[in-house]
C-alpha positions in Angstrom: 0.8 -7.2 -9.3 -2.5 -8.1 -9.4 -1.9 -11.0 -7.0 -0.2 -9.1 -4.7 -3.0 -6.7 -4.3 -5.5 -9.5 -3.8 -3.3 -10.0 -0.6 -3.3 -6.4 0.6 -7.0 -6.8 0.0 -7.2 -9.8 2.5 -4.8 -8.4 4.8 -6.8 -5.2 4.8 -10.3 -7.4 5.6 -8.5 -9.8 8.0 -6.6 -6.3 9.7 -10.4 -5.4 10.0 -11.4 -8.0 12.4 -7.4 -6.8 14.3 -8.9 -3.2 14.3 -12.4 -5.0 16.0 -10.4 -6.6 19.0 -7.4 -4.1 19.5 -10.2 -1.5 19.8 -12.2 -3.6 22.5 -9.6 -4.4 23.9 -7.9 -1.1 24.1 -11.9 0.5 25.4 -12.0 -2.0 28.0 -8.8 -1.7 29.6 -8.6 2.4 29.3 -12.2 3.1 30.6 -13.4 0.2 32.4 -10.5 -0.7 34.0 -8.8 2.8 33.9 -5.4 1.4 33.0 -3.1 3.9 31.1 -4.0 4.9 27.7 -0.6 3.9 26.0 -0.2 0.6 27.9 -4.1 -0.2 27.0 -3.6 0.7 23.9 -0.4 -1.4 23.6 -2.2 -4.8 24.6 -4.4 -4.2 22.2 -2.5 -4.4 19.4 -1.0 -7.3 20.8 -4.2 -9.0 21.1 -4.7 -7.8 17.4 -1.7 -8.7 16.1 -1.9 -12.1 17.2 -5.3 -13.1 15.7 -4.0 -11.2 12.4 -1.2 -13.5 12.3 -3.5 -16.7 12.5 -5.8 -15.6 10.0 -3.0 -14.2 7.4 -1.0 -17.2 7.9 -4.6 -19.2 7.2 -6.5 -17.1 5.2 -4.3 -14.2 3.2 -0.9 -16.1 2.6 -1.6 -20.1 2.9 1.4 -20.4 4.3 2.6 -23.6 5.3 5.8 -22.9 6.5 6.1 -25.4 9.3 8.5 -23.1 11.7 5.4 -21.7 13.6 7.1 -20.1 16.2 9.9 -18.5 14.5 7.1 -17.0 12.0 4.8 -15.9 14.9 8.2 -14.3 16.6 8.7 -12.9 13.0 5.3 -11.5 12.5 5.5 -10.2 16.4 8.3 -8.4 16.0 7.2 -6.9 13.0 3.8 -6.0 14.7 6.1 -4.5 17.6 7.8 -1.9 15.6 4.1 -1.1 14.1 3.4 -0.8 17.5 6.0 1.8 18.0 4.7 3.8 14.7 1.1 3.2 16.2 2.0 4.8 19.4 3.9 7.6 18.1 1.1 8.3 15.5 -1.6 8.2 18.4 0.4 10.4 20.7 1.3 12.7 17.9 -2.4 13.1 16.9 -3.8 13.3 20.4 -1.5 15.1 22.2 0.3 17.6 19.7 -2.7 18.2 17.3 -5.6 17.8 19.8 -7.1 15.2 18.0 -9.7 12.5 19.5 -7.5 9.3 21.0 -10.1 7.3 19.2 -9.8 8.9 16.0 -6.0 9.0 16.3 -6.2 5.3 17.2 -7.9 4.9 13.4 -5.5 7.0 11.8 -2.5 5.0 13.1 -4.0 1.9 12.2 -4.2 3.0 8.7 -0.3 4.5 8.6 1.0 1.1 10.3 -1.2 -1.2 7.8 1.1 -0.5 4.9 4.6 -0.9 7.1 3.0 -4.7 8.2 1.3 -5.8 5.2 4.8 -4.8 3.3 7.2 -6.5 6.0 5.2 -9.7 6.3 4.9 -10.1 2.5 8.7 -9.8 2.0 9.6 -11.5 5.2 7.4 -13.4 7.2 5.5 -15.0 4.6 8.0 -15.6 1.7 8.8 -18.5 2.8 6.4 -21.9 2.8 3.8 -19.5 0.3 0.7 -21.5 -1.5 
């Protein structure tokens, strides 16, 4: 147990730096370049998502599994449904309750963390583990 929640540990510091660039991300594209809040919002956690999965595979897991694609594809798809929780989260928050976007935005993050760091433990990274 206590090896597993050094991981969730990691994955919560290396989903900090995600948070970092999916927020950018998100900021620029909704109020510099005015593109729609759920579409901004969804490149950013694509942008996130894939620097998490470098570093996790790196940092968090040492995986060495050498099927990079079909991991990435793994972790992607993984990070796509989170998308769809982080999306109906956000809109949930925002729209229903009248909470900030912003604030919304950081509550989803923190609901979707636990579906990704549990799916990638068990799936993406089970294989090829240091």
């Amino acid at each position: 147990m206590k090896h597993v929640a050094r991981k969730f540990l990691k994955f919560g510091i290396v989903g900090s730096t995600g948070v970092v660039i999916d927020f950018a991300v998100t900021w620029l594209l909704k109020e510099k370049l005015h593109i729609n809040a759920y579409m901004a919002n969804s490149v950013g956690f694509v942008c996130a998502a894939s620097n998490n999965w470098l570093l996790n595979r790196i940092w968090t897991f040492r995986n060495r599994n050498p099927q990079l694609i079909r991991q990435y594809l793994l972790f992607m798809l993984i990070s796509v449904i989170g998308l769809g929780l982080n999306n109906l989260v956000v809109w949930f928050c925002s729209e229903v309750v009248g909470i900030n976007f912003y604030l919304a935005k950081l509550a989803a993050v923190g609901v979707v963390m636990f579906w990704n760091f549990g799916a990638n433990y068990k799936i993406t990274f089970s294989a090829g583990r240091g």
